[in-house]
N, C-alpha and C positions, 0 to 999 in steps of 0.2 A: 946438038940441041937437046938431045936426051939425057945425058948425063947429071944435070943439075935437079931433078926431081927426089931422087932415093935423098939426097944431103938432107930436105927436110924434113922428112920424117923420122929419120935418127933426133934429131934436135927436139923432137917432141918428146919423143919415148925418154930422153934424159930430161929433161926440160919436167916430167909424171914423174920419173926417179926421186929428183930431188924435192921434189913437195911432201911423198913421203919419208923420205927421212925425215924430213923439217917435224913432217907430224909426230913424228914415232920418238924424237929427241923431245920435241913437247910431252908429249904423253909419258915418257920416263921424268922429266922433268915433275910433271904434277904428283907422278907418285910416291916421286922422293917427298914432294913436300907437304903432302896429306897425313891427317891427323889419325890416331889409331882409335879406332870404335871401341866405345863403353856403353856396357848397355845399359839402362833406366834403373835397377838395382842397384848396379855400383855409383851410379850418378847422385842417386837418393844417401846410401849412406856417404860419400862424400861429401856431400852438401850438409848434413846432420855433424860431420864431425870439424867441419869450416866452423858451425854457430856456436858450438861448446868453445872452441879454442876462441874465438871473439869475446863469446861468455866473461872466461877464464879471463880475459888480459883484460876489460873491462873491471872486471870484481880486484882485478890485482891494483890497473890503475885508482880507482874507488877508495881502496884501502892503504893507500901510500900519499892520498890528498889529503885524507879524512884525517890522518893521522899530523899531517903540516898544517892542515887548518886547527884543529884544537888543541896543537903547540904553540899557534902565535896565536888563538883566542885567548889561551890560558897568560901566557907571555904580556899581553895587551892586559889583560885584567887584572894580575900583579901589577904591573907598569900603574893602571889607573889607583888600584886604591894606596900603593904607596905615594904618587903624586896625592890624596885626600890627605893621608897621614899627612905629610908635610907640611901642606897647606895648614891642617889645624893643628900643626905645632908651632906654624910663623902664625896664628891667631892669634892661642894664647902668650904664645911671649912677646904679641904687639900690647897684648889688653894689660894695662897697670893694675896695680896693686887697690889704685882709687875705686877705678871700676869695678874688681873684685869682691870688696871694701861695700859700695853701693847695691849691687845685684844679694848680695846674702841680707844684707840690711831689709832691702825692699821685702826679698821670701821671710825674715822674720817679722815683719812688721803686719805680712798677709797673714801668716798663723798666727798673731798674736789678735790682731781684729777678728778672727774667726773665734778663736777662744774666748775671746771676751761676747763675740754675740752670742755664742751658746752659754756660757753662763749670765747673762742676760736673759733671755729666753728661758734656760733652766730655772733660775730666782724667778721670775715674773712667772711662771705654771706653778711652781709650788705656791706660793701665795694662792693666787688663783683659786687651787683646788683644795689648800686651806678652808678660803673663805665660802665656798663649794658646798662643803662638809660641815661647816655649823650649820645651815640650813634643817638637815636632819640629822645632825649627832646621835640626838638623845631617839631617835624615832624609833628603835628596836628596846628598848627602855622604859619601864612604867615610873611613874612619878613616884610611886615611894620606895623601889631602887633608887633613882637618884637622890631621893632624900638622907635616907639612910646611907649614902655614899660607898657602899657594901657591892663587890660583884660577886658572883658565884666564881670560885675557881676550878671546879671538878664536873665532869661531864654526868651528865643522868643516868642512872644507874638503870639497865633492864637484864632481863635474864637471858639472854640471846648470846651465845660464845661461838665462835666460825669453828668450824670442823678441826682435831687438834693436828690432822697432817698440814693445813694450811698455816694455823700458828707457828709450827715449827718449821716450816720453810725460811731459810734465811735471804734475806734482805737484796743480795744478788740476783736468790731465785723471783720474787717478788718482783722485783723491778724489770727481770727480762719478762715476765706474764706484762704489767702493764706497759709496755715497750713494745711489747705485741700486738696489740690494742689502742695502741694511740694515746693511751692516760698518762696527764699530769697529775700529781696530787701533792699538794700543800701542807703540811700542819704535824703533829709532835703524835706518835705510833697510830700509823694509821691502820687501820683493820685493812686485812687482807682481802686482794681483787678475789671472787669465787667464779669457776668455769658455769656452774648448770644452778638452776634452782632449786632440784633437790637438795646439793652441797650444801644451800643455804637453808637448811632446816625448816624451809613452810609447810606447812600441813597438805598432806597430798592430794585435798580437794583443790587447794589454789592450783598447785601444779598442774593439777589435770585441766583444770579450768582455763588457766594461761594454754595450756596444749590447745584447748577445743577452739579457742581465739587465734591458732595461729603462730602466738607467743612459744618456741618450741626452747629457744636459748636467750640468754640474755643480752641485749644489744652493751658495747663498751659504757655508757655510761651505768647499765644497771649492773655490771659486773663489778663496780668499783664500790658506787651510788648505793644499792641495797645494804651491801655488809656494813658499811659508814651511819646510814639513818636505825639500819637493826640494833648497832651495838648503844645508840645513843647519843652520838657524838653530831655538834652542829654544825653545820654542811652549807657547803655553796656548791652549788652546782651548776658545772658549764656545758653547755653540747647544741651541737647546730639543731636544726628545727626536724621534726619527722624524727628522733633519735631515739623516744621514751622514754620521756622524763616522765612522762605521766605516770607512769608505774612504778617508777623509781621511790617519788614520795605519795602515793596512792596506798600500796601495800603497805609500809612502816605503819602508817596510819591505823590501818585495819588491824595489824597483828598487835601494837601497842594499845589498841582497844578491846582487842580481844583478850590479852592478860592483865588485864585491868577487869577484864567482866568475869575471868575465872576466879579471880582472887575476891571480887566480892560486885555483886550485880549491880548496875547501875538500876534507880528506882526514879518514877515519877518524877519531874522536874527538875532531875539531876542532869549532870552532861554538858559540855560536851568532853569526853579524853581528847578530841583530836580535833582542832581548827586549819581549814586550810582557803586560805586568802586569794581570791580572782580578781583581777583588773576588769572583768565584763562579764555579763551577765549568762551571755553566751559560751565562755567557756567554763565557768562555774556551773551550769546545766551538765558539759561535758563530762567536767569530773567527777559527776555526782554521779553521772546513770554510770563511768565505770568504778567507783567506790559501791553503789548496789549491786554490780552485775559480782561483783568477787564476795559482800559480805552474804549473798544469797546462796556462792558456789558454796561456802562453808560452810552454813547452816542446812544445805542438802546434805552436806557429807558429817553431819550429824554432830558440829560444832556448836556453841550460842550463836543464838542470832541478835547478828548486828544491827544497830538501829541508823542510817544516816539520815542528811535534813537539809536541804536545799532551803536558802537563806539569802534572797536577791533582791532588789524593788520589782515592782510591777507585776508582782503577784501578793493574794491575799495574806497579810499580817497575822491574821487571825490564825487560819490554818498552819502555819510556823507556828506559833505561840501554842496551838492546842497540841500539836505533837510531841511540844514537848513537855506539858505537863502533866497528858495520858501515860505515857512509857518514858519519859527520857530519851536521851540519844547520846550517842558514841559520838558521830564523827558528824561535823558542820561544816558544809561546803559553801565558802561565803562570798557577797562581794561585801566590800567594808562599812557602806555606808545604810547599807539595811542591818546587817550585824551591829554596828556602832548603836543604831535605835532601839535593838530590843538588848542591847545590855543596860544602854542608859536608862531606858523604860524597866529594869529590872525584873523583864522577863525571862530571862536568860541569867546563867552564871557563869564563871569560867574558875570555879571552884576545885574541879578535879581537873584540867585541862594539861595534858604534860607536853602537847605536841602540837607546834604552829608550824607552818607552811608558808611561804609565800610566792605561788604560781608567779610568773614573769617578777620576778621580785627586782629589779631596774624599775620597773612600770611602777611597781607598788610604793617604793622608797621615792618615786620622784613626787616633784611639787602637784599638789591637790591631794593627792594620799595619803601622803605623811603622816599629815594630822590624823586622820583617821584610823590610821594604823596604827600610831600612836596611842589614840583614846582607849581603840581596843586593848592593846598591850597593857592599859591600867589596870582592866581588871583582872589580869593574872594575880593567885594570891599564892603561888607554889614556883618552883623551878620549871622550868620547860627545856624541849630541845626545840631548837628553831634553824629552818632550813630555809635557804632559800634557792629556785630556781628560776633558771633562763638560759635563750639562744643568744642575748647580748646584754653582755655584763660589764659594761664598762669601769675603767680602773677606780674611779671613784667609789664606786657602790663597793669593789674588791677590799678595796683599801677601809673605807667604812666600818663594812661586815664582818672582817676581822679584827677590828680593835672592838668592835662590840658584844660580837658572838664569843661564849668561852669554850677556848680551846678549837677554833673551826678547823675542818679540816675541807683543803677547797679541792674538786674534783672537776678538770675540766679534759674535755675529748675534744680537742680542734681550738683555735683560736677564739675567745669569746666576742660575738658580731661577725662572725667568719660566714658566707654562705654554704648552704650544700652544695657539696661537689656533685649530686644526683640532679640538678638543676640546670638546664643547657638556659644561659643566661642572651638573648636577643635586646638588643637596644635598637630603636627606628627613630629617627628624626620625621616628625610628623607636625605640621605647622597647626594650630588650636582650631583653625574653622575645619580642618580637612578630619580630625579626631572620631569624630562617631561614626562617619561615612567610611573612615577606614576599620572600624571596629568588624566590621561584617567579614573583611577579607582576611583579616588574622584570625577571627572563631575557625576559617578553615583550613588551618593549619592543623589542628590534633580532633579527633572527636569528642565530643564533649565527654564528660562535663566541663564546665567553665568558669572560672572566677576573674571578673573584671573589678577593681579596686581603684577608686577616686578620695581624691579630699575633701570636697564638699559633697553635703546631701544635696544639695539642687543637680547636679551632676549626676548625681546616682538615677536621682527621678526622669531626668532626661533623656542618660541612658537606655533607662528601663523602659518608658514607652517606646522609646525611637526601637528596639529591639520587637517586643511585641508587636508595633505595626508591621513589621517588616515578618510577622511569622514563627520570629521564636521564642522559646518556651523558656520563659526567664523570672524568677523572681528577687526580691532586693528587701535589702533591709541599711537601714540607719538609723542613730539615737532618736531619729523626729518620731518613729515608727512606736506602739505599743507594745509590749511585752508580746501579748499574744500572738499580733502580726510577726514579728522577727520570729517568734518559736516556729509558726504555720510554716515560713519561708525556709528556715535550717531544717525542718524535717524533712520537708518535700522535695527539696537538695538532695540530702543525704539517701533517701529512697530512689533516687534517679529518676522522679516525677518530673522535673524539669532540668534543663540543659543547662542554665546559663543563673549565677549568684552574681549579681551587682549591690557592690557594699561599700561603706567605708571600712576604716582600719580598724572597728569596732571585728570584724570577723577576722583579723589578719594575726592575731595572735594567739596562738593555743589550738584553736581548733581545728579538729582532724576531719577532713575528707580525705579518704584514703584515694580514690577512686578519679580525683581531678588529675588533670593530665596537661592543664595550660593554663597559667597565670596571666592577665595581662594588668599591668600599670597605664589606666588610663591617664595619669597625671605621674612625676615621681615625687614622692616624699621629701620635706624637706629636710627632716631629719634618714640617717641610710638604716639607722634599724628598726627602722616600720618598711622601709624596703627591703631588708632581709627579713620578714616577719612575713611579709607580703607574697613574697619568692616562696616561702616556706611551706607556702599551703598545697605547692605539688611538689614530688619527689619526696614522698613519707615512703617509710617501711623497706626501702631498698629499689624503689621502683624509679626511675628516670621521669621526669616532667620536664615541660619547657614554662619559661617566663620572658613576655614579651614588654618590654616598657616603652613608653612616648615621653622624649625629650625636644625640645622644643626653645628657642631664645627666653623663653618666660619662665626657666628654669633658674633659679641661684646657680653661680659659678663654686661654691662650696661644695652643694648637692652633688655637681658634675664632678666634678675632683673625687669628693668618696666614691662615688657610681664607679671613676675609670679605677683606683685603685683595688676597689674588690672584684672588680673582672679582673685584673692583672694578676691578683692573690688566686682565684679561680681558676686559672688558669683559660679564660675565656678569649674571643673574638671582642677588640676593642674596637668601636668605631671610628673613624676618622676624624670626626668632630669631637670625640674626648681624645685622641693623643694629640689634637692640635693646641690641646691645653695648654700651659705652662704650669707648673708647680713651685710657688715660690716659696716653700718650706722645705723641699727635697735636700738640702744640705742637713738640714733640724731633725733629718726623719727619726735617729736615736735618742734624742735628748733627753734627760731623765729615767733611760732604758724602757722607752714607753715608747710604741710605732704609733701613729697618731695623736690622736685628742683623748683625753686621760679622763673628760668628761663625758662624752657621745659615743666614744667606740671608732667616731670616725677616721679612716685611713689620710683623708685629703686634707686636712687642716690641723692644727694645733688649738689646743687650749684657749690660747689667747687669740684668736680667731675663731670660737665656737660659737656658729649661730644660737645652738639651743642654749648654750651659757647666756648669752646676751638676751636671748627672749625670756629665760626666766630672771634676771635681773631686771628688764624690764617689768613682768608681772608682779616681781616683790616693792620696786618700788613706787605702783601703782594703789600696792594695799596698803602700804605703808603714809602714801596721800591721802587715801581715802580714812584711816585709820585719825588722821591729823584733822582732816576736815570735821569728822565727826564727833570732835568736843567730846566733855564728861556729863550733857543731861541726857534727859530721855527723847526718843526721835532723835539723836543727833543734836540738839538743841539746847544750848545755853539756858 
């Protein structure tokens, strides 16, 4: 019974044997197939050198699609336009000879109706401005020149020769100086452009006097304009507004009076050497106080003293009339129709007289002047040289001037009607009731001073209280107004006693406040160069002004058409309601090599669509009725 005990404890102890072999063949097992340690270094640069190489075959692939894609774009794209080519080769060899035949017939038959409307168009403005031009032909012309049928053919002799390095500059040189300066100049040897005023031989009181004014150099027109009226020769003169014309034919004036008074003295009741012609009264004032301010410089600087003589309505006759037959006088600063009374009253003579002027000479030559300027011109009994200036000169008056003037030589700086380019041009659609109420919030656009500009005087007066109540300091002037009133008002302006000038167009031309800084159009003009006249009265002397205008449905479509093309010419901000315009001349715009209207200046219309042409046709043949009505008795009466 013992023996069987020991047997199972051996079966154990083997039974523990073989568990662990089992273990120990597993455990060589696992270490066969266990991975070898990398530490965090090498794991980091292998990881960094995996992304390059992705990188790399990335950029490779990239560049081997890139390269098949814009082989079959390219491939695709010849494909296309040789299939186009094809196509429009089976066009034209479907399309017949008829159809061929038809399509050139039609495009000559379009150029030939354009041909023919522009010489249509061309013929109808020549006529036109024919018939234009008899109105004042003879208007720069006294009646016994025309009688005698006699012109002068040689220019007025004075003693005035330009420095001789400028004479002998030849003709290249010349033309790059006034090419430098912006000058045209017109007409058979013109006297040369001069850089400074001493160049130009004036007496060194002028010089200095110009200096003490400010005047340091000569603006482009006076560098052309002075050596031109010095040497004698008859002149038109062109140049935007603010430029100096005023001195241009101011001085000629003064210096051809002054060697006329060396050579032998002007005595009691004699005079005038030098007439010069204003459209208003007001600026005829202007050119008077500076024709005293220069012939006073002279006579300090130990010259003769010059006599001048302001010659207007609505000042005393009497005092005119006794000045000049105390002392005589030089120079006559006129408007035409007080001058035209004391010549025809034979107060006055124009016996010695060598030198006419005509300030705004467009204004002067048109209808209501004429005549007047005419009467005057009768009593010239000597040759004269005669000048005319202005900021818009339209072709007419151009054309005119030179078949009348001898030997003119025309001088113009910019387009004639052209705006200042120193003028920031503003247009506002503003409806008529909302007008004066807006006036308040445009005065606070610039500091004053101010000049607001209407067409009628009742307007002006409106203005002008509706302003006053409201607190500002404004004065006004229109023709309704007296002499003295309107002086009161332009001086107290000009002193900067008050802020704000409300005017008509009676102030719009000529006259200089230096010092204004904003124009505003309470109404726009319906002719554009009482708009550019208007614009004109800020941005003098080189200095920037604004100009604001009120347009409105009760505007002509004419008016708007000039207004949008001299903002274009300007190089301005157009508004949206002028380029919604249409332009039905815009094919025409060369015709006759004339940009607009050959009569007005204006850009937007032709000739034969010129309002002012039509308004004066109608006022000639108003007098022309009345002329008819009025029979051959006295009163009108049979």
């Amino acid at each position: 019974m013992a023996a069987p005990a020991p047997a199972r404890r051996f079966k154990r102890r083997r039974a523990s044997d073989d568990d662990e072999d089992d273990a120990m063949a597993k455990l060589l097992r696992m270490a066969d197939e266990a991975e070898e340690y990398v530490t965090v270094a090498e794991r980091r640069e292998q990881a960094a050198a995996q992304r390059s190489e992705n990188r790399a075959a990335r950029r490779e692939r990239a560049r081997e699609e890139g390269i098949e894609d814009y082989g079959a774009r390219r491939a695709k794209a010849l494909e296309a336009m040789a299939a186009e080519k094809r196509r429009e080769e089976e066009e034209a060899a479907r399309q017949s000879l008829l159809d061929a035949h038809d399509a050139l017939a039609e495009e000559r038959a379009n150029m030939d109706a354009t041909a023919v409307k522009v010489d249509k168009q061309e013929s109808a403005e020549e006529q036109l401005l024919r018939e234009a031009n008899q109105v004042s032909t003879n208007a720069l012309m006294s009646k016994a020149e025309i009688a005698r049928g006699a012109r002068f053919t040689e220019s007025l002799e004075t003693s005035w020769r330009a420095p001789r390095y400028y004479r002998e500059k030849s003709e290249e040189e010349l033309a790059a100086l006034r090419k430098k300066w912006h000058i045209i100049v017109e007409g058979e040897t013109v006297p040369p452009p001069i850089r400074t005023f001493r160049e130009m031989k004036m007496p060194r009181a002028l010089v200095d006097a110009l200096a003490g004014n400010g005047i340091k150099r000569p603006t482009p027109i006076q560098v052309q304009g002075l050596p031109v009226a010095f040497s004698g020769r008859d002149m038109i003169g062109i140049a935007f507004t603010g430029s100096g014309k005023t001195i241009t034919f101011s001085l000629p004036a003064i210096l051809h009076s002054l060697e006329e008074e060396m050579k032998l003295p002007v005595e009691p009741t004699e005079g005038p050497v030098a007439v010069i012609l204003c459209p208003s009264r007001e600026l005829a004032r202007q050119t008077y106080e500076v024709c005293e301010r220069y012939c006073g410089a002279l006579a300090s600087g130990g010259w003769p003293k010059l006599r001048s003589l302001l010659v207007v309505g609505g000042e005393s006759k009497r005092d005119q009339i006794m000045q000049v037959e105390r002392e005589g006088v030089h120079i006559v600063v006129a408007t035409p129709g007080r001058l035209k009374d004391l010549l025809n009253a034979r107060k006055m003579n124009l016996n010695l007289c060598k030198y006419l002027c005509l300030d705004e000479g467009d204004r002067m030559l048109d209808l209501g002047f004429d005549e007047e300027v005419q009467g005057i011109i009768n009593h010239f009994t000597r040759q004269r040289q005669t000048l005319l200036f202005s900021a818009t000169m339209p072709q007419k008056f151009q054309d005119f001037a030179k078949n009348t003037l001898v030997r003119p030589v025309l001088v113009n700086v910019g387009r004639a009607g052209a705006a200042n380019l120193d003028v920031i041009q503003e247009v506002e659609y503003v409806k008529s009731e909302a007008k004066i109420v807006y006036l308040l919030e445009c005065l606070q656009k610039t500091a004053p001073p101010v000049c607001i500009f209407c067409e009628r005087k009742g307007d002006v007066d409106d203005i002008h209280e509706y302003l006053l109540l409201k607190g500002v300091a404004a004065v006004s002037i229109h023709g309704g107004k007296d002499q003295a009133e309107r002086t009161a008002a332009i001086e107290a302006f000009k002193r900067l006693e008050k802020d704000v000038l409300v005017a008509t167009d009676i102030a719009a031309k000529g006259l200089d406040f230096p010092d204004i800084q904003h124009v505003i159009n309470f109404d726009m003009p319906e002719e554009i160069e009482n708009y550019v006249h208007r614009i004109g009265r800020t941005g003098r002397c080189g200095r920037t002004g604004v100009a604001t205008t009120f347009i409105n449905k009760n505007v002509p479509e004419p008016a708007l058409l000039d207004l949008k093309h001299l903002l274009v010419e300007a190089k301005q901000r157009v508004p949206p309601v002028l380029l919604a315009l249409d332009d039905p001349d815009e094919d025409l715009s060369g015709v006759g090599g004339v940009r607009g209207c050959s009569y007005c200046g204006g850009l937007g219309h032709r000739i034969t669509d010129c309002p002012k042409l039509d308004k004066t046709a109608r006022q000639q043949a108003g007098q022309r009725r009345d002329m008819l009505r009025g029979g051959g008795g006295y009163g009108a009466e049979m």
